[in-house]
C-alpha positions in Angstrom: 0.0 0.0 0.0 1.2 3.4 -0.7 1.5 5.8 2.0 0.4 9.2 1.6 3.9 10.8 1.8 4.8 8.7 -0.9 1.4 9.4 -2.7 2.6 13.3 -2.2 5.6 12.8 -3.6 5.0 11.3 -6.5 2.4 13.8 -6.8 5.5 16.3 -6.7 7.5 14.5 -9.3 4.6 15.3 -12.1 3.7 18.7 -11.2 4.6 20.7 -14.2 6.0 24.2 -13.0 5.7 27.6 -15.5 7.7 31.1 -14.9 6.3 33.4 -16.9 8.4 36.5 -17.4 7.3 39.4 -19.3 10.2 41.9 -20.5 10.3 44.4 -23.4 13.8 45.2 -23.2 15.7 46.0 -20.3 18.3 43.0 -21.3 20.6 43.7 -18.6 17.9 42.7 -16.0 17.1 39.8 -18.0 20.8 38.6 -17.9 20.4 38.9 -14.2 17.4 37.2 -14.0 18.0 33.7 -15.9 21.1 33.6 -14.3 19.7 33.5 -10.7 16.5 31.1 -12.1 19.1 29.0 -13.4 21.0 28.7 -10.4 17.6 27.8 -8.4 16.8 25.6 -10.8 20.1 23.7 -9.9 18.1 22.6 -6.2 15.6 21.2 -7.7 14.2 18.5 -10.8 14.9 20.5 -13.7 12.4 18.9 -15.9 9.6 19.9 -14.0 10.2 23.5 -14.3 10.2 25.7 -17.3 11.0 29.0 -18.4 8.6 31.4 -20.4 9.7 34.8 -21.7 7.0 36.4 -23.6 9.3 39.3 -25.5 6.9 42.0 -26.2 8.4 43.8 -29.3 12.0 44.2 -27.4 14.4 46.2 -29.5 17.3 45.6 -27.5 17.9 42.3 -29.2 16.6 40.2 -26.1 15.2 37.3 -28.4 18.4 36.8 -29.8 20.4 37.2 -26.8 18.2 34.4 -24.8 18.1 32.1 -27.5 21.9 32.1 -28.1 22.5 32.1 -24.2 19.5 29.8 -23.0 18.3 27.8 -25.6 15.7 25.7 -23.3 13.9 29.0 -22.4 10.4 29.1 -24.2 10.0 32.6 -25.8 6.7 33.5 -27.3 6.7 37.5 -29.0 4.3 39.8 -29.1 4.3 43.5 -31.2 5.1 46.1 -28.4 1.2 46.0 -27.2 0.6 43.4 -25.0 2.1 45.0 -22.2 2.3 43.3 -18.9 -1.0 42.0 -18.6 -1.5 40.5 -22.0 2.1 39.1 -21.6 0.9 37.0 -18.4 -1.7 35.8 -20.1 0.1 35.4 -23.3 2.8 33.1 -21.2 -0.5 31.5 -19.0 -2.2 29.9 -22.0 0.9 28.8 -23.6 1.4 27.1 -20.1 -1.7 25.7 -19.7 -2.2 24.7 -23.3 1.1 23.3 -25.0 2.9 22.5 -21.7 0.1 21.4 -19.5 1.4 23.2 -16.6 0.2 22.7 -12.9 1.2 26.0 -12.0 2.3 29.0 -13.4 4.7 31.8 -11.3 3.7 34.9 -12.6 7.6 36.8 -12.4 9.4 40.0 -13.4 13.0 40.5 -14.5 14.1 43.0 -12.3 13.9 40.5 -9.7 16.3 38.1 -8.2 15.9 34.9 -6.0 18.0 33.2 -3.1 19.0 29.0 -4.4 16.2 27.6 -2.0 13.3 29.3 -3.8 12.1 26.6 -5.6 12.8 23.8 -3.2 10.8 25.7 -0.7 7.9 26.2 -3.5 7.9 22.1 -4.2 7.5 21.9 -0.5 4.7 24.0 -0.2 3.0 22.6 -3.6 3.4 19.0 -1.6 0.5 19.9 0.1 -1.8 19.9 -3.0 -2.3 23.9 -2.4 -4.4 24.4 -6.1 -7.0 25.8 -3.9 -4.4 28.9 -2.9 -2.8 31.8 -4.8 0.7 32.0 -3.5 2.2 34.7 -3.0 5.9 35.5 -2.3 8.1 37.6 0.2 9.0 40.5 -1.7 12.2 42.1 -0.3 13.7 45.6 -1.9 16.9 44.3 -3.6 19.3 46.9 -1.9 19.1 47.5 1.3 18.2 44.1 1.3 17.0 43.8 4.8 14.1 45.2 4.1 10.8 44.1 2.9 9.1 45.1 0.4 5.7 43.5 0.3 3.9 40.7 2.6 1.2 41.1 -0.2 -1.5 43.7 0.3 -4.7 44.7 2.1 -8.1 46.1 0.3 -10.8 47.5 2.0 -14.2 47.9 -0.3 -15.7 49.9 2.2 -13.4 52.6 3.1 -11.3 52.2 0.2 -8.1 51.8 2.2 -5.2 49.7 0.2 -1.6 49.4 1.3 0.7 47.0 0.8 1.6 44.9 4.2 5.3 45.0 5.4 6.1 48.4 2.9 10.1 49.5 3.4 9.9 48.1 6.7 13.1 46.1 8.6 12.3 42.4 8.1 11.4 41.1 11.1 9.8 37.6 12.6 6.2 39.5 11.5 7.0 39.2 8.5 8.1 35.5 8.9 4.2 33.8 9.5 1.9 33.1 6.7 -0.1 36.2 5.9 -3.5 35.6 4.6 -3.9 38.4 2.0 -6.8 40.6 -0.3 -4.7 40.9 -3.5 -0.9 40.0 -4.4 2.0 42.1 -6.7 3.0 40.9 -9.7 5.9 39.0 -9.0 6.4 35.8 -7.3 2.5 35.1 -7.3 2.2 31.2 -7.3 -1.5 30.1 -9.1 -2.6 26.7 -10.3 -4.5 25.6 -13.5 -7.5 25.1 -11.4 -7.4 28.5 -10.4 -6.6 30.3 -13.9 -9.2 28.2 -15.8 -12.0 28.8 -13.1 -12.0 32.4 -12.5 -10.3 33.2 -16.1 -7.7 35.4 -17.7 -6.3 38.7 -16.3 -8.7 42.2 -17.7 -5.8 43.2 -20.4 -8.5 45.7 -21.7 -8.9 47.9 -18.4 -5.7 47.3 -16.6 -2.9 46.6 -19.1 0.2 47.2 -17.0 -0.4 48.9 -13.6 -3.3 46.9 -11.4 -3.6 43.8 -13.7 -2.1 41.8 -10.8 -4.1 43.6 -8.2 -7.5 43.2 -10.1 -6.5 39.5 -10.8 -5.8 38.4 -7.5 -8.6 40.2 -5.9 -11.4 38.3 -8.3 -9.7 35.5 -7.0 -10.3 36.2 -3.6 -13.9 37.3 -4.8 -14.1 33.9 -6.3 -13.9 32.1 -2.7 -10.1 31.1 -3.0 -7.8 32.0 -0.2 -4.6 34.6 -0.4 -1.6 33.2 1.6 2.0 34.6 1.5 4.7 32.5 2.3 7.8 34.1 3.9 9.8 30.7 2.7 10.1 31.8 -0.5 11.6 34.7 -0.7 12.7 37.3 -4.2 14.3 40.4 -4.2 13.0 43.5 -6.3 14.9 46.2 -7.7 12.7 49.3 -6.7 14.8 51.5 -8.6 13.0 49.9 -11.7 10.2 52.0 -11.9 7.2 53.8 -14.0 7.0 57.3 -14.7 7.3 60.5 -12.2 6.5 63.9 -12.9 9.9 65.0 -12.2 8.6 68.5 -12.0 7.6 68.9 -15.4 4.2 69.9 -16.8 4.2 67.3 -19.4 5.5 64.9 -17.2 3.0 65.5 -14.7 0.5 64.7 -17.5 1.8 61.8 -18.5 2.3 60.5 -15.6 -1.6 60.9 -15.0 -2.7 59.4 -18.3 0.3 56.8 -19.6 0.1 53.1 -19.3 3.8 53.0 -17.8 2.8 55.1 -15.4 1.4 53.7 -11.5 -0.3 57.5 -11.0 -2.2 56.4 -14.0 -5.9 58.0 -12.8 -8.1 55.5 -15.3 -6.6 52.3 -14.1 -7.5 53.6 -10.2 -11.0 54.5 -11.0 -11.6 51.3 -12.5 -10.5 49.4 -10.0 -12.4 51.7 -7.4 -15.5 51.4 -9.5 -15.4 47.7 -9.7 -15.0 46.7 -6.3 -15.9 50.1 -3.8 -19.1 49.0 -1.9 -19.3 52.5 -0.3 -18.9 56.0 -1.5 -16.5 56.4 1.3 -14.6 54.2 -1.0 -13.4 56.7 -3.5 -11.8 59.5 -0.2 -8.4 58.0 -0.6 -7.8 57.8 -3.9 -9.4 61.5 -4.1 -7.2 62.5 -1.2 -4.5 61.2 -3.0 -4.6 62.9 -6.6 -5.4 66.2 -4.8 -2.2 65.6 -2.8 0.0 64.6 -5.9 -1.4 67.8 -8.0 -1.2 70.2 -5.7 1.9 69.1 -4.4 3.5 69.5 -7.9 1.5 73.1 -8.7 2.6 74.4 -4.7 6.1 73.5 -5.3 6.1 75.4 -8.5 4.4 78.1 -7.0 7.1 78.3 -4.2 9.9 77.9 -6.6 9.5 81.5 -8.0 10.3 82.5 -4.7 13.5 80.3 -5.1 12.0 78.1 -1.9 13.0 74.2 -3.5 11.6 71.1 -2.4 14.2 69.1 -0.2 15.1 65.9 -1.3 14.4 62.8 0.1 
């Protein structure tokens, strides 16, 4: 008779294991990347795990790079508009429908990860989790020591969201399982079962900025628990960012109407519109923009007098 440790583990042996990475250019954090997957992937059954890059319209010359330096890695283009939301689910369908993935780890390339990632991942996947979306610990690449994200909080009544564990010292709160509203982007851990029940990620009204939010919170909306996992562990390079105003008029524009940009306002009202349950809802993000603007039109204001913003 087979015992169910056994049962687990060969249960382990056929899970099929998909990174999806989304990149358009930025080769030198690609190079980084694959190099510190590959050296994960040196822990663990290497056949169970693969690689996806979904290249969308690089011009660096990333295709050509990856295929001459990592020929296994699966690379499926796109034309410069998928963005990071159609590239997940570009990479997700190719997973699920030429590989027959078990899971797919949603990842960026301006993240690193320590040897034991996905050791500690099989460990957690022995467990048979398909009925949880995984999420990582999310530490800022340098100063290391500090975390980033313990995945994030949504309120649909007063419309508070924050991100658990933000730039704070990592410390044994932040090594329990925390049991989440909505994940980041990167290092989020979801099964087939998962992706084919609730569905793809909205490409339409969140192409970059809040595709991962909106995701995981339908999935939590959907009846399926959040959990991070302070086990495994990736490290984000927070320098690697949209775009800021950087005191300029037309950046300040930009910045309020540009995919690339996180101050994006259509991607907030959307979300805020979807899920708010109260008026009170919308006060932050209201309290916010009228922060941000008037921030930038005060300090311009007070620059004629020659008074300067200090920096940070």
């Amino acid at each position: 008779m087979t015992s169910l440790k056994q049962k687990n583990y060969y249960q382990l042996i056929m899970n099929k294991i998909a990174i999806v990475i989304p990149v358009h250019n930025g080769l030198t954090y690609t190079k980084k990347c694959l190099k510190s997957l590959e050296e994960s992937y040196e822990h663990v059954k290497k056949e169970n795990f693969y690689t996806i890059l979904v290249d969308d319209g690089s011009t660096d010359g990333t295709s050509d790079w990856v295929k001459e330096n990592y020929p296994n890695v699966i690379i499926c283009e796109g034309d410069g508009n998928l963005w990071w939301t159609g590239a997940i689910n570009v990479g997700c369908k190719y997973a699920i429908e030429e590989l027959n993935a078990d899971y797919m780890v949603w990842w960026n390339n301006d993240i690193v990860t320590e040897p034991s990632y996905f050791v500690n991942l099989e460990k957690l996947l022995e467990t048979d989790e398909k009925d949880i979306l995984i999420g990582s610990k999310v530490m800022v690449k340098n100063p290391p020591n500090l975390v980033w994200t313990m995945g994030c909080k949504f309120d649909p009544y007063t419309g508070e969201r924050k991100m658990y564990g933000f730039f704070e010292p990592d410390s044994e709160e932040y090594n329990r399982v925390w049991e989440v509203d909505w994940l980041t982007g990167m290092g989020t851990v979801l099964s087939k079962e998962i992706m084919l029940n609730v569905g793809w990620l909205n490409e339409k009204d969140f192409p970059h900025y809040h595709g991962d939010s909106d995701y995981s919170y339908r999935v939590k909306l959907a009846g399926y628990k959040l959990k991070v996992y302070p086990q495994i562990r990736i490290w984000n390079d927070v320098v690697n960012t949209g775009l800021i105003h950087s005191g300029s008029f037309k950046m300040l524009w930009r910045s309020l109407v540009d995919r690339k940009s996180n101050f994006n306002i259509k991607k907030e009202w959307l979300f805020y519109r979807y899920y708010a349950k109260s008026w009170r809802a919308y006060l932050p993000v209201i309290k916010f923009y009228t922060k941000y603007i008037g921030g930038f039109f005060k300090w311009k204001f007070l620059g004629l007098f020659g008074i300067k913003k200090k920096a940070k």
